[in-house]
Backbone as ProteinMPNN parsed JSONL, in Angstrom:
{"seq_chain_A": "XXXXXXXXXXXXXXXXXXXXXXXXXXXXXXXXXXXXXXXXXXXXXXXXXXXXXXXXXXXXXXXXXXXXXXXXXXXXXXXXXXXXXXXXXXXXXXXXXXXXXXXXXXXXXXXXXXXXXXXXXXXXXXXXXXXXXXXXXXXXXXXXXXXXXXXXXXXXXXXXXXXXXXXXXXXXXXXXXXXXXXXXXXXXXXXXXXXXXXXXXXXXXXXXXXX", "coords_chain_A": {"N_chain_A": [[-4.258, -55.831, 190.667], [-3.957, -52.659, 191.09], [-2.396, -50.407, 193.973], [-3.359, -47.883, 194.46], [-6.047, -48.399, 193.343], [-9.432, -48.676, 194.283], [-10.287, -51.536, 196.788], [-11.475, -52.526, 198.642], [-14.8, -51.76, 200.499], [-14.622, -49.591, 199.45], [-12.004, -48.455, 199.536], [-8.643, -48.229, 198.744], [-5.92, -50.628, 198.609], [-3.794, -49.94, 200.267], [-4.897, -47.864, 201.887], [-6.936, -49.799, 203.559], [-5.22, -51.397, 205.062], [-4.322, -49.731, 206.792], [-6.728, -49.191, 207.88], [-7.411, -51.31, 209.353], [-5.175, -51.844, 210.578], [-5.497, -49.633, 212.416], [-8.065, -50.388, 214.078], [-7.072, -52.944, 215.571], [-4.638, -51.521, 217.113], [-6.351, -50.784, 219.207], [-6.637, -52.462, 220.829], [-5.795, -54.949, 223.146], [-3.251, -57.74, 224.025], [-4.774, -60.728, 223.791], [-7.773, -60.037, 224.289], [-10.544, -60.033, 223.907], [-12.92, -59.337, 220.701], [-15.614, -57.758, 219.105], [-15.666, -56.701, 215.307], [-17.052, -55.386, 212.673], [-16.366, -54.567, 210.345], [-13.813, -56.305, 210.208], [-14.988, -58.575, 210.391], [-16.079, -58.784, 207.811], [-14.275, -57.984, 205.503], [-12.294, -60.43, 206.319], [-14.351, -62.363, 205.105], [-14.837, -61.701, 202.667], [-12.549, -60.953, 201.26], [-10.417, -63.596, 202.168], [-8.486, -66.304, 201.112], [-9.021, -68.707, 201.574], [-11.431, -68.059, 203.258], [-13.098, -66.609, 201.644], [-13.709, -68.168, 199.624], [-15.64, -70.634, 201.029], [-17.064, -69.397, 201.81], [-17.657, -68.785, 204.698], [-17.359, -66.821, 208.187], [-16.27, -65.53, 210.541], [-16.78, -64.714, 214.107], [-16.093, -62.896, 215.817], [-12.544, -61.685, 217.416], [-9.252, -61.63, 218.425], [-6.095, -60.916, 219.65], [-3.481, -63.199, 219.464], [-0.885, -63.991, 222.012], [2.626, -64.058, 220.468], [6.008, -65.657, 220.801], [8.8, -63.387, 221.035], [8.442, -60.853, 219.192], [5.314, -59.225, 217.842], [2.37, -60.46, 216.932], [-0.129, -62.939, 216.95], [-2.966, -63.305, 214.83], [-6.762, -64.446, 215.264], [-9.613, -65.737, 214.827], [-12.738, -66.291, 215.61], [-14.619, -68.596, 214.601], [-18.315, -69.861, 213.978], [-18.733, -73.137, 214.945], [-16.48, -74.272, 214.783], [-14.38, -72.606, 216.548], [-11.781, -70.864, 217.777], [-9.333, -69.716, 215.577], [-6.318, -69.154, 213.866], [-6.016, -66.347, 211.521], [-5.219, -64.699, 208.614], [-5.027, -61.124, 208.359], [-3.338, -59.79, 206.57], [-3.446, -61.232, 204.578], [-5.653, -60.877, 203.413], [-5.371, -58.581, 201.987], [-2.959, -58.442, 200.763], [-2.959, -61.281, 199.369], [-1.602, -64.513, 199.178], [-0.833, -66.41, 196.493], [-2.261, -69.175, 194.262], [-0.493, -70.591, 193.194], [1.816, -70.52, 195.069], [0.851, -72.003, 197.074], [1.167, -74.303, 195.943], [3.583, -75.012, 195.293], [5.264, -74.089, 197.469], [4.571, -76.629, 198.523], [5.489, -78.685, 197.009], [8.305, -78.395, 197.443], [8.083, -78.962, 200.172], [7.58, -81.591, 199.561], [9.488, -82.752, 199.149], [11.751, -82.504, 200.632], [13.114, -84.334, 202.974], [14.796, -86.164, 201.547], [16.489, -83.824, 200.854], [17.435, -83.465, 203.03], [18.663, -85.608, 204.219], [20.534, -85.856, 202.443], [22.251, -83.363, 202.867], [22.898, -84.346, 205.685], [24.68, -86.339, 204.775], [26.619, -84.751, 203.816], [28.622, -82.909, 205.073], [30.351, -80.761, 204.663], [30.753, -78.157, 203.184], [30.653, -78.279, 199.803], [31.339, -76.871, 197.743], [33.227, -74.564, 198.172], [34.957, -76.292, 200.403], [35.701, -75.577, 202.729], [34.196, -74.713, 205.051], [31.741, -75.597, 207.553], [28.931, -77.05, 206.029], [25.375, -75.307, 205.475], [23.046, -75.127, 203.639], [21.322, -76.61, 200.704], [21.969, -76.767, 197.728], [19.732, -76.851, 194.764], [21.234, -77.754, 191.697], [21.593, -79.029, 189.565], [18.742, -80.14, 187.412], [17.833, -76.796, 188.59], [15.496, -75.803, 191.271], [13.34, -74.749, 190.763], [12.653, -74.565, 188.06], [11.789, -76.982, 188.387], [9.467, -77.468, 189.743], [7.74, -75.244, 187.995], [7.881, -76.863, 185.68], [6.238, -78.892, 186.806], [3.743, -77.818, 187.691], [2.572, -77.174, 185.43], [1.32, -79.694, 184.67], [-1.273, -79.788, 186.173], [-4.283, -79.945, 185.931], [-7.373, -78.245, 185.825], [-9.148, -79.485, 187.391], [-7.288, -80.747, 189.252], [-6.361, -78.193, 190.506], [-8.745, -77.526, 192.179], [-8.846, -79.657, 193.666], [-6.608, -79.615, 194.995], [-6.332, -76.783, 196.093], [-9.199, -75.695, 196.86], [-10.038, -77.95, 198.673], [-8.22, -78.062, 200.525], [-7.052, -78.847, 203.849], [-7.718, -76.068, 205.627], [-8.181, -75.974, 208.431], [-6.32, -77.282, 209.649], [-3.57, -77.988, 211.78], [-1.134, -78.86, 210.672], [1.157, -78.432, 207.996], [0.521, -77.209, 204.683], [-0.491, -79.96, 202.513], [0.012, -81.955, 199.464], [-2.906, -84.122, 197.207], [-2.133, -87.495, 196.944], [-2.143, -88.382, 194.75], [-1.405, -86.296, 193.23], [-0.479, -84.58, 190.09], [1.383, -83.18, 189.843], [2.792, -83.29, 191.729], [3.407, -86.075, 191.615], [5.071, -85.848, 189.72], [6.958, -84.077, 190.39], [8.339, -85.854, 192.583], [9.535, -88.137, 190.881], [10.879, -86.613, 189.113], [13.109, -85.579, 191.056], [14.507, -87.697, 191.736], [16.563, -87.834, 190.266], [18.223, -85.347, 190.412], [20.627, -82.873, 190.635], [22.247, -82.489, 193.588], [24.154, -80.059, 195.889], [25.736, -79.49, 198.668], [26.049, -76.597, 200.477], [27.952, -73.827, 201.841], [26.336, -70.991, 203.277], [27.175, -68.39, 201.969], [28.66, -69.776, 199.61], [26.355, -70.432, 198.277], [24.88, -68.465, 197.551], [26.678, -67.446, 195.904], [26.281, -69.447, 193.785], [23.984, -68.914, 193.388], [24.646, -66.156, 191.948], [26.235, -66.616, 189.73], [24.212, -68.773, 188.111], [22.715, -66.681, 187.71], [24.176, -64.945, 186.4], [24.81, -66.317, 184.125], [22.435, -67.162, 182.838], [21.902, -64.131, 181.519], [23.775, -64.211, 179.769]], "CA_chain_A": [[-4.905, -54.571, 191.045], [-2.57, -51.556, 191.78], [-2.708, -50.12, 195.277], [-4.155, -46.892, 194.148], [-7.415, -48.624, 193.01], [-10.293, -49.342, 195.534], [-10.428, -52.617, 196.736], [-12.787, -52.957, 199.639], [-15.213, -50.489, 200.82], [-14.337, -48.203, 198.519], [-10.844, -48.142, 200.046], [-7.56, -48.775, 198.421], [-5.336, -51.934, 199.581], [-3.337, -49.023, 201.134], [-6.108, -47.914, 203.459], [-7.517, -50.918, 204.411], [-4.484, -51.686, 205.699], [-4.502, -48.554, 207.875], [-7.984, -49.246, 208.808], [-6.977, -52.518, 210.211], [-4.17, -51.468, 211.968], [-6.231, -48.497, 213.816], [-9.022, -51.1, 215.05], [-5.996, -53.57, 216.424], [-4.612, -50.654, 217.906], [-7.396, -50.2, 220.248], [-7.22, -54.178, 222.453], [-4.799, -55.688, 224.002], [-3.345, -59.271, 223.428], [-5.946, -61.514, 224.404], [-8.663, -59.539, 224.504], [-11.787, -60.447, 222.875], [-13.815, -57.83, 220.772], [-15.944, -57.85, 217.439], [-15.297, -55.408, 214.135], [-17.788, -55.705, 211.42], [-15.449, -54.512, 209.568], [-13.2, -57.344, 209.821], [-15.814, -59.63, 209.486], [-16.095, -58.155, 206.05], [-13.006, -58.066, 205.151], [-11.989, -61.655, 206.114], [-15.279, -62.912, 204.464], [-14.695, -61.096, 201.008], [-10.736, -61.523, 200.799], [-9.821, -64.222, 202.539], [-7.862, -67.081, 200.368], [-10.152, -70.01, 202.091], [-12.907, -67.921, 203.746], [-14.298, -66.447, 200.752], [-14.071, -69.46, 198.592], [-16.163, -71.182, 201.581], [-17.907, -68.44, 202.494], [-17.323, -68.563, 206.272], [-17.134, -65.586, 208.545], [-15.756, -65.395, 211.694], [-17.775, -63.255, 214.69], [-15.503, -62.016, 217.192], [-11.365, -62.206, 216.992], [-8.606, -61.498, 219.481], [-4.986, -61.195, 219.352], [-2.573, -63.914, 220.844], [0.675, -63.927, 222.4], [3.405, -64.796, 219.871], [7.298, -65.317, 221.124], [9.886, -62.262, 220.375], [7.647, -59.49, 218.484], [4.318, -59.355, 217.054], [1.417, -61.143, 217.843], [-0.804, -63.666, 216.094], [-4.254, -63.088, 214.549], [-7.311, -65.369, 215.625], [-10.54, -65.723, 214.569], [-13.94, -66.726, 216.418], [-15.569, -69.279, 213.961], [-19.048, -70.736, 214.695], [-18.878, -75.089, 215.005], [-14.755, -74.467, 214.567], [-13.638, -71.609, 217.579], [-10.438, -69.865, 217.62], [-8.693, -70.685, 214.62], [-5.382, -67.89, 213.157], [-6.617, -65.856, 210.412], [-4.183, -63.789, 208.181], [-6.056, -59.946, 207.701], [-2.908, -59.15, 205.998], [-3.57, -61.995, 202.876], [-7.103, -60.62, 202.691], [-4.839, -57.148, 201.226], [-1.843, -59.073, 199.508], [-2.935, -62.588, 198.91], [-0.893, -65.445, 198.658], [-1.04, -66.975, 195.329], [-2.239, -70.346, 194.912], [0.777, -71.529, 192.618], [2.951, -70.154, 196.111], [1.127, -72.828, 197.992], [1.353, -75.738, 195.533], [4.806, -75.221, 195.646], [5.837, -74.655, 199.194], [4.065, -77.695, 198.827], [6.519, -79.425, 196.688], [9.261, -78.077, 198.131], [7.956, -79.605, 201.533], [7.548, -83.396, 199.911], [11.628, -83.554, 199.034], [12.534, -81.815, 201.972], [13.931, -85.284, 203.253], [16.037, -86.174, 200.765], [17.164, -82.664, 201.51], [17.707, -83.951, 205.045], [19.567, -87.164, 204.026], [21.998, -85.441, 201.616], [22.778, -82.455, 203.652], [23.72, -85.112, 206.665], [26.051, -87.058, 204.528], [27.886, -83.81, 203.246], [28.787, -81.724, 206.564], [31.62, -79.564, 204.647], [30.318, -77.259, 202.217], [31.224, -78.817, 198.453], [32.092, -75.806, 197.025], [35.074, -73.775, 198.933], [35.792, -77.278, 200.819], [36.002, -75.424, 204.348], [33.547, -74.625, 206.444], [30.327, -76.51, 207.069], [27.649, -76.962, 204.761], [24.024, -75.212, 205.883], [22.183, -75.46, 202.401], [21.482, -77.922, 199.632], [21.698, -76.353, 196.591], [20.069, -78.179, 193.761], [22.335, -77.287, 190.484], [20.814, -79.743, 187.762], [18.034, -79.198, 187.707], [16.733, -76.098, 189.377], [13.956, -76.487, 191.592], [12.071, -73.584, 190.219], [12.255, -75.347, 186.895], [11.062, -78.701, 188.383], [8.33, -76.256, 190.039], [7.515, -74.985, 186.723], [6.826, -78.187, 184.735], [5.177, -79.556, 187.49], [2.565, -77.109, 187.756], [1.9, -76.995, 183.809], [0.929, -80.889, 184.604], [-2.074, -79.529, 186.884], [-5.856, -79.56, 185.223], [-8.884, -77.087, 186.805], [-9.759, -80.43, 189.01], [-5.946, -80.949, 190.006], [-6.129, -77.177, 191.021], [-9.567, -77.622, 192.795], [-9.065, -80.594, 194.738], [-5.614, -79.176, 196.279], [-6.752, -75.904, 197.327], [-10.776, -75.527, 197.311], [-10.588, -78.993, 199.556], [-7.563, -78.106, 201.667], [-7.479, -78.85, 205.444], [-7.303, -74.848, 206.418], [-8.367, -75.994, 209.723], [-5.638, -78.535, 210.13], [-2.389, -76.788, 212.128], [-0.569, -79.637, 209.579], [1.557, -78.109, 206.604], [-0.342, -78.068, 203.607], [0.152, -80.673, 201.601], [-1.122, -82.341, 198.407], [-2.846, -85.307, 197.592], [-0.46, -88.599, 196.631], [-2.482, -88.687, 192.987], [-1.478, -84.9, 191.958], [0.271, -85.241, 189.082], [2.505, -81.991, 190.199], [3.51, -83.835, 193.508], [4.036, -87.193, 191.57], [6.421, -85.41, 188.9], [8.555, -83.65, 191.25], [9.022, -86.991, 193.413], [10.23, -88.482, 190.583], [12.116, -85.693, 189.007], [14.203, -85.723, 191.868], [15.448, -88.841, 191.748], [17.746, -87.619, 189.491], [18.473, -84.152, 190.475], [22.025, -82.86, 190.771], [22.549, -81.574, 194.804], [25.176, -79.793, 196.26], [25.577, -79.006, 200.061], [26.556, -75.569, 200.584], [27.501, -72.823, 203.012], [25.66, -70.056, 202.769], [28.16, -67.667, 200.815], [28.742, -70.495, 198.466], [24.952, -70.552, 198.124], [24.555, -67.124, 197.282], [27.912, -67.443, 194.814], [25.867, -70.121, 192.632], [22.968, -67.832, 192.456], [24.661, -65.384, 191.164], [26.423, -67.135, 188.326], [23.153, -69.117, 187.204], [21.778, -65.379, 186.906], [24.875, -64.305, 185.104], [24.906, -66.895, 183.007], [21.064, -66.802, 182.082], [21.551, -62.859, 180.981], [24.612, -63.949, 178.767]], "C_chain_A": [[-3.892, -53.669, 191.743], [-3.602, -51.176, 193.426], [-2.593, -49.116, 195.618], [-5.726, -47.304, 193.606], [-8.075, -49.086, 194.1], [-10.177, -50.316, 195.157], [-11.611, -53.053, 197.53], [-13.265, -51.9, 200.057], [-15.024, -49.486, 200.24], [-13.02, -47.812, 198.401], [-9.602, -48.98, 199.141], [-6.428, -49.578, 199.769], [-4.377, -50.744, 201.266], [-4.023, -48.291, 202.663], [-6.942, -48.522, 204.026], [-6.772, -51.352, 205.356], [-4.071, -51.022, 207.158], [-5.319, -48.738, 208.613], [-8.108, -50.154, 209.97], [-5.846, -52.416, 211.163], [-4.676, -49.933, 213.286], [-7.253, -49.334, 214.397], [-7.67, -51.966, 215.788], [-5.87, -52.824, 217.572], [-5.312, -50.34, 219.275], [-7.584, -51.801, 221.27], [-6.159, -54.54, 222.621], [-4.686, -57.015, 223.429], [-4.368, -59.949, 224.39], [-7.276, -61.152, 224.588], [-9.811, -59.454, 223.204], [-12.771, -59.356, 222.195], [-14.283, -58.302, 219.257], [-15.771, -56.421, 216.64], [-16.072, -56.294, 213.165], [-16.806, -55.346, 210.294], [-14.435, -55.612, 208.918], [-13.653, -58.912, 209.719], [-15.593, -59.5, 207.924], [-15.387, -58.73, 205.179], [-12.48, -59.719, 204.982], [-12.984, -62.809, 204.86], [-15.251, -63.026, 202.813], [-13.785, -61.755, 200.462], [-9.953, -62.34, 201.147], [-9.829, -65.035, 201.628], [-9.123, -67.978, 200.59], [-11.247, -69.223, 202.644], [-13.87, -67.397, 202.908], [-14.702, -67.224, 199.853], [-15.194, -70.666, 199.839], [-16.97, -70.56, 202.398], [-18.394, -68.629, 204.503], [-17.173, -67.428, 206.641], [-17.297, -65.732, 209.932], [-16.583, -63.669, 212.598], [-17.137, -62.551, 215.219], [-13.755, -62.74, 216.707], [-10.315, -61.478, 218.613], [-7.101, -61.848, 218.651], [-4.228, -61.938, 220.375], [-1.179, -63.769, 220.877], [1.798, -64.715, 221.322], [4.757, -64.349, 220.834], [7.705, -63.998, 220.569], [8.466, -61.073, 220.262], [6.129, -59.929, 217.6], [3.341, -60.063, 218.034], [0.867, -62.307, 216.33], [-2.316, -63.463, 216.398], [-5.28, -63.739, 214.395], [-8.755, -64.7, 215.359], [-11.186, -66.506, 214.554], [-14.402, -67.733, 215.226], [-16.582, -70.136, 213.997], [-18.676, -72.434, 214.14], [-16.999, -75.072, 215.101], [-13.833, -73.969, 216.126], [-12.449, -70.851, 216.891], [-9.863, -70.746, 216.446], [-7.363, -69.386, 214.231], [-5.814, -67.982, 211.805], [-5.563, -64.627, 209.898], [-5.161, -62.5, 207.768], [-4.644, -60.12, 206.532], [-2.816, -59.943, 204.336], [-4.316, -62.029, 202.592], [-6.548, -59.611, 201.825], [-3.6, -57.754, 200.204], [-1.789, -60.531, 199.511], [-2.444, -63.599, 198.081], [-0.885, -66.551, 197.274], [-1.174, -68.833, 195.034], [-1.325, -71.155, 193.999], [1.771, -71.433, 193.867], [2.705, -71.671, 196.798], [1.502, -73.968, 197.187], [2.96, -75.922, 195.673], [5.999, -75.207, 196.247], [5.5, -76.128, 198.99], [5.203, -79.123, 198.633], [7.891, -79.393, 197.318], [9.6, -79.095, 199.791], [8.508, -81.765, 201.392], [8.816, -83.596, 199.218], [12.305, -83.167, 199.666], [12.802, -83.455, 202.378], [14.119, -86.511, 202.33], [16.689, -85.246, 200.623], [18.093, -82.932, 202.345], [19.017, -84.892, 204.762], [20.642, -86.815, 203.033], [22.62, -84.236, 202.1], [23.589, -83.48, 205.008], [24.985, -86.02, 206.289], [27.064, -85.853, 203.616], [27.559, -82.673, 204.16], [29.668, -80.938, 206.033], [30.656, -79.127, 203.298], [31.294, -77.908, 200.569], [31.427, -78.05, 197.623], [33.368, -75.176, 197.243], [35.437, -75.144, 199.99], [36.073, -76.736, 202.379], [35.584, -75.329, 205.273], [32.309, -75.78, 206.023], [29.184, -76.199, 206.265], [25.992, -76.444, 205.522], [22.983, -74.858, 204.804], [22.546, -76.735, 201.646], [20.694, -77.131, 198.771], [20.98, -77.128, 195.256], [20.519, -76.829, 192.279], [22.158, -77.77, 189.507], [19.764, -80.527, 187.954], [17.983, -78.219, 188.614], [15.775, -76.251, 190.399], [13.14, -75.947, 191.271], [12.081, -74.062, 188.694], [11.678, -76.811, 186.635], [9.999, -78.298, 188.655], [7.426, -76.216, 188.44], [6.692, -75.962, 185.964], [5.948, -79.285, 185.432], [4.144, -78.78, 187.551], [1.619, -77.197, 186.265], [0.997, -78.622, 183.583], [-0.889, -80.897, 185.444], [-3.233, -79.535, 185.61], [-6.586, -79.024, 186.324], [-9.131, -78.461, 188.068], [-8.315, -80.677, 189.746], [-5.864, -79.866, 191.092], [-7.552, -77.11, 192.062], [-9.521, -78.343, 194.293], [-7.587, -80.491, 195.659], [-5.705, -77.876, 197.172], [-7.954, -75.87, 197.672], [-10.602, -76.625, 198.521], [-9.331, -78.704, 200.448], [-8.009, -78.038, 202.897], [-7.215, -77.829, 205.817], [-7.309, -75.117, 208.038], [-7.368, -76.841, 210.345], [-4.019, -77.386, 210.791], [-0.868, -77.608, 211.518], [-0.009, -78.497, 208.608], [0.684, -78.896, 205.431], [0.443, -78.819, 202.689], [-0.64, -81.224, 200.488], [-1.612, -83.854, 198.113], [-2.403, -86.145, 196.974], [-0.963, -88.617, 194.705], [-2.166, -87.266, 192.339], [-0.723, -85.015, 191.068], [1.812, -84.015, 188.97], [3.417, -82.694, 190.847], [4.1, -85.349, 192.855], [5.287, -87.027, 190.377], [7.45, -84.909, 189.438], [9.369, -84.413, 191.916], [10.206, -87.652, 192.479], [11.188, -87.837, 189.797], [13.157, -85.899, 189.766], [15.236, -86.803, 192.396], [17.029, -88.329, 191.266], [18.51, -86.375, 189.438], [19.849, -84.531, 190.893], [21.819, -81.903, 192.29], [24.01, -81.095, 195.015], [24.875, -78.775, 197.334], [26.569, -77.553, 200.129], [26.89, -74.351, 201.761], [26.804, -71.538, 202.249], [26.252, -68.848, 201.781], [28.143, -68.308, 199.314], [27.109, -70.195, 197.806], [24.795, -69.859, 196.985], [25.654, -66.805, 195.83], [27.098, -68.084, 193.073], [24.787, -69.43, 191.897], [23.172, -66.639, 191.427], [25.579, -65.021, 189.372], [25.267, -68.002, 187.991], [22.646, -67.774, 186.576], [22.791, -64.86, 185.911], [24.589, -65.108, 183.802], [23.725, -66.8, 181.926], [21.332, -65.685, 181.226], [23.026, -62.645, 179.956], [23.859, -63.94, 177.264]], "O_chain_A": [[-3.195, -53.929, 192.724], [-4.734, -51.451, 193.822], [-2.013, -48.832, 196.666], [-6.539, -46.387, 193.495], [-7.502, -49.834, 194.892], [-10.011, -50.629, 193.978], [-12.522, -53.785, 197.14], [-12.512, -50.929, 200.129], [-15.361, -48.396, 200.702], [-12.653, -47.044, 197.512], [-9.666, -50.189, 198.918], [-6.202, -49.377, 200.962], [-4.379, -50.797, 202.496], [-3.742, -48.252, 203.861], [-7.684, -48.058, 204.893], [-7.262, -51.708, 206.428], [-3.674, -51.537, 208.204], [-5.163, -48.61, 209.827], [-8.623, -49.984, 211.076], [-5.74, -52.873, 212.302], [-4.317, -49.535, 214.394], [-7.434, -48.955, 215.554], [-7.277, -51.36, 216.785], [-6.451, -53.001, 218.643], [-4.811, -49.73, 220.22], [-8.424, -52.076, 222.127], [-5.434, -54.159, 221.702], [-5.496, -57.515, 222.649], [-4.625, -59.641, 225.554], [-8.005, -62.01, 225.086], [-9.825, -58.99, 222.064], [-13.378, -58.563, 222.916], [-13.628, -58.969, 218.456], [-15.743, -55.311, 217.171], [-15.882, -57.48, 212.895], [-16.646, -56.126, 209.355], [-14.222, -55.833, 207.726], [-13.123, -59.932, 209.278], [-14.942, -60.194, 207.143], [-15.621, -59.619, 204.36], [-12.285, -60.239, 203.883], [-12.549, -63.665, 204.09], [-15.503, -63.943, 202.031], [-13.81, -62.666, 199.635], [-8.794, -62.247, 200.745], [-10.862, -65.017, 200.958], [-10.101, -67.94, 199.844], [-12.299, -69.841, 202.48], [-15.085, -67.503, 203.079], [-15.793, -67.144, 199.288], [-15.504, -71.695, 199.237], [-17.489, -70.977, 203.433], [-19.451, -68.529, 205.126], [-16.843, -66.64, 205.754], [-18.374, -66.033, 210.447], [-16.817, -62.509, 212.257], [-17.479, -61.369, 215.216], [-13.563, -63.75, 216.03], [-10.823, -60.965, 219.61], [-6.872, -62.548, 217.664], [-4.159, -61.699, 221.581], [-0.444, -63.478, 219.934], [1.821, -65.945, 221.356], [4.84, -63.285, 221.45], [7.018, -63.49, 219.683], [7.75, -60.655, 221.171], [6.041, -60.89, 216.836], [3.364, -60.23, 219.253], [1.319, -62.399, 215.189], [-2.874, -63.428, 217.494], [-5.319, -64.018, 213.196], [-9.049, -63.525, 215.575], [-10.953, -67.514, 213.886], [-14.782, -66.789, 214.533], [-16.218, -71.311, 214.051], [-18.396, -72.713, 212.974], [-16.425, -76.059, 215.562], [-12.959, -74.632, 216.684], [-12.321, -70.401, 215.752], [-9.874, -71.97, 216.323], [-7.917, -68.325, 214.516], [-5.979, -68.969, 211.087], [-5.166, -63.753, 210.668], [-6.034, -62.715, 206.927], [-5.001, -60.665, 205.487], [-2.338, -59.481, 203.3], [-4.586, -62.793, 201.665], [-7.134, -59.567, 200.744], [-3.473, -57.446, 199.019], [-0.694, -61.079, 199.642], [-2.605, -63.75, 196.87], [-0.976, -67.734, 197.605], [-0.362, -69.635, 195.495], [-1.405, -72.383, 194.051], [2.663, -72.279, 193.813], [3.62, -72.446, 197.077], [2.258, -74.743, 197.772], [3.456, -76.946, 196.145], [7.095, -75.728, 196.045], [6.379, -76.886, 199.4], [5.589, -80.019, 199.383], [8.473, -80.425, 197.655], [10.597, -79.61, 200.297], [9.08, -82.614, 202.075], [9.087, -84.696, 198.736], [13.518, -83.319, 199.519], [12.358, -83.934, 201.334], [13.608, -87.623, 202.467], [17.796, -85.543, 200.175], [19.296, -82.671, 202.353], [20.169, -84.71, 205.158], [21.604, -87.569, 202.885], [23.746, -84.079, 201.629], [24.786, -83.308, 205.236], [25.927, -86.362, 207.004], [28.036, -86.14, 202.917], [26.664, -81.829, 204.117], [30.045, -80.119, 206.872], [29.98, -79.899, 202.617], [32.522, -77.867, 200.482], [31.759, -78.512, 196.531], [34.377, -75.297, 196.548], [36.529, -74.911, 200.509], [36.646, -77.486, 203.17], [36.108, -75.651, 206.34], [32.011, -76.43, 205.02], [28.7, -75.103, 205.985], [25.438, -77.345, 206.153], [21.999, -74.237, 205.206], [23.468, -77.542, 201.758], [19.501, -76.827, 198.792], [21.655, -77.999, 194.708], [20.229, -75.654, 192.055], [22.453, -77.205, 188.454], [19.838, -81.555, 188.628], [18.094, -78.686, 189.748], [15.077, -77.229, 190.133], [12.013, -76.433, 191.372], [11.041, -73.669, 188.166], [11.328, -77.482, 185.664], [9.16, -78.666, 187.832], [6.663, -77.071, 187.989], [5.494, -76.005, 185.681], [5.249, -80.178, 184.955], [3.21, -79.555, 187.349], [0.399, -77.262, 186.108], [0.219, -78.805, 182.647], [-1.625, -81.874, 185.301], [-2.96, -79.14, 184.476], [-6.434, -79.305, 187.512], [-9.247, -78.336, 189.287], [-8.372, -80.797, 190.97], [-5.498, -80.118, 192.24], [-7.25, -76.39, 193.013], [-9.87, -77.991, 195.42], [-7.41, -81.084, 196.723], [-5.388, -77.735, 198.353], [-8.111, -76.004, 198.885], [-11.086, -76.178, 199.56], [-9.503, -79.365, 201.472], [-9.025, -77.428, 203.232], [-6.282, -77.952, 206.61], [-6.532, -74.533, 208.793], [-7.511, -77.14, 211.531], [-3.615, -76.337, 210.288], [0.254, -77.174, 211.777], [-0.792, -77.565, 208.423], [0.327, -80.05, 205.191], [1.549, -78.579, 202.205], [-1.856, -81.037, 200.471], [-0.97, -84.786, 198.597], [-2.021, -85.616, 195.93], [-0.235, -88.82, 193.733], [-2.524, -86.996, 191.193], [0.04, -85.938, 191.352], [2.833, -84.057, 188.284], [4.624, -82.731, 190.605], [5.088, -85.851, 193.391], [6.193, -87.837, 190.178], [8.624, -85.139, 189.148], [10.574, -84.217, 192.069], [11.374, -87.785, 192.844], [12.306, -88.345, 189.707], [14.169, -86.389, 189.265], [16.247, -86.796, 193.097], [18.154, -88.436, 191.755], [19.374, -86.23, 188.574], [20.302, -85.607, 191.282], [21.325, -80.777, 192.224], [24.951, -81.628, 194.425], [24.208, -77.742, 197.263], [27.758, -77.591, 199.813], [25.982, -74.034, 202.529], [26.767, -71.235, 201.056], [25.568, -68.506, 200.817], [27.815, -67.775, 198.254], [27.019, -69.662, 196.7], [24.632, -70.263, 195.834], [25.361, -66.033, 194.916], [27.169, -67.647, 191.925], [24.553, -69.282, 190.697], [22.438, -66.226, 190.53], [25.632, -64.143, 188.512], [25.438, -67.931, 186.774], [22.27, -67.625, 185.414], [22.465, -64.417, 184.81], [24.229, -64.654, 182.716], [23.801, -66.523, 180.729], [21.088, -65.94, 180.047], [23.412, -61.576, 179.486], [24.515, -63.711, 176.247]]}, "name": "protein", "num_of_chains": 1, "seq": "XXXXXXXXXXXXXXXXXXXXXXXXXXXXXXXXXXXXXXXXXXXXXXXXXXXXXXXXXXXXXXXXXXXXXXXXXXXXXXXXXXXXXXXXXXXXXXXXXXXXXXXXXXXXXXXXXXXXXXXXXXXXXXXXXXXXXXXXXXXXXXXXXXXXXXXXXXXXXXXXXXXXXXXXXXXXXXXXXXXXXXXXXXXXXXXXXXXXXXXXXXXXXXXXXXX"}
């Protein structure tokens, strides 16, 4: 949906966004206040609250470190819980989470091959603060893991996720996404990188692709 077409209330994503940042505007951090409005809003467009039709009464903003704040919402039998307005207007896609997801369950073997290669394996000089993978991809292990998903694969990892859990989501040990990437990776090709190097490989895989 472009962001010239109404989305809510009549209002395009563009001025919802406005609308929501002029009620904010008006409380302080910590300060407790209700907006029917953003009842609404969360209820309609939220990722998990409209697929579970929940709706939060009252919300408040809390203290985050550095800049910003974080966005909390009242829920009866639950309480304060953080509620994103801004992925009721550009919502996160649910192939994004399955595969943060994956991403998350080979993050150590990440760990364990980044610690035994401290010099960057490309230019040989400074230290290494990535792990590149180079054969495979991971957005092509991504890829054919997702195509392995059926409607109940895709059900029972997001409809049943723990939103309420302050856990990284994760999936469960029978998905057939999560058990192809494990073992994909057995065999993946890594390489510890500094960040230059990183950025070097990316941009010969892309050359090479557009030969």
């Amino acid at each position: 949906m472009g962001r010239s077409q109404p989305y809510f209330k009549g209002q395009t994503k563009t001025q919802v966004e406005k609308e929501v940042q002029g009620i904010l505007e008006l409380y302080q951090v910590a300060e407790e206040f209700s907006s029917e409005y953003l009842s609404d809003l969360i209820t309609e467009k939220h990722y998990y609250c409209s697929q579970h039709r929940i709706r939060p009464t009252s919300f408040r903003k809390e203290f985050k470190p550095g800049s910003g704040y974080y966005f909390a919402g009242y829920f009866q039998d639950k309480g304060w819980h953080q509620v994103s307005w801004k992925q009721c207007i550009y919502p996160r896609r649910d192939e994004d989470w399955i595969v943060t997801a994956l991403r998350d369950a080979v993050r150590p073997d990440i760990v364990i091959y980044k610690q035994a290669h401290l010099i960057c394996e490309r230019c040989g000089q400074i230290p290494s603060e990535d792990v590149d993978h180079v054969e495979p991809e991971f957005d092509v292990i991504a890829k054919s893991a997702l195509k392995l998903m059926t409607e109940d694969d895709w059900r029972a990892a997001i409809f049943e996720m723990d939103w309420w859990s302050d856990e990284p989501f994760v999936l469960p040990e029978n998905n057939p996404a999560l058990q192809y990437t494990l073992e994909s990776h057995k065999n993946v090709t890594l390489q510890a990188v500094c960040k230059d190097c990183h950025s070097a490989n990316a941009r010969e895989r892309k050359s090479s692709k557009n030969l």
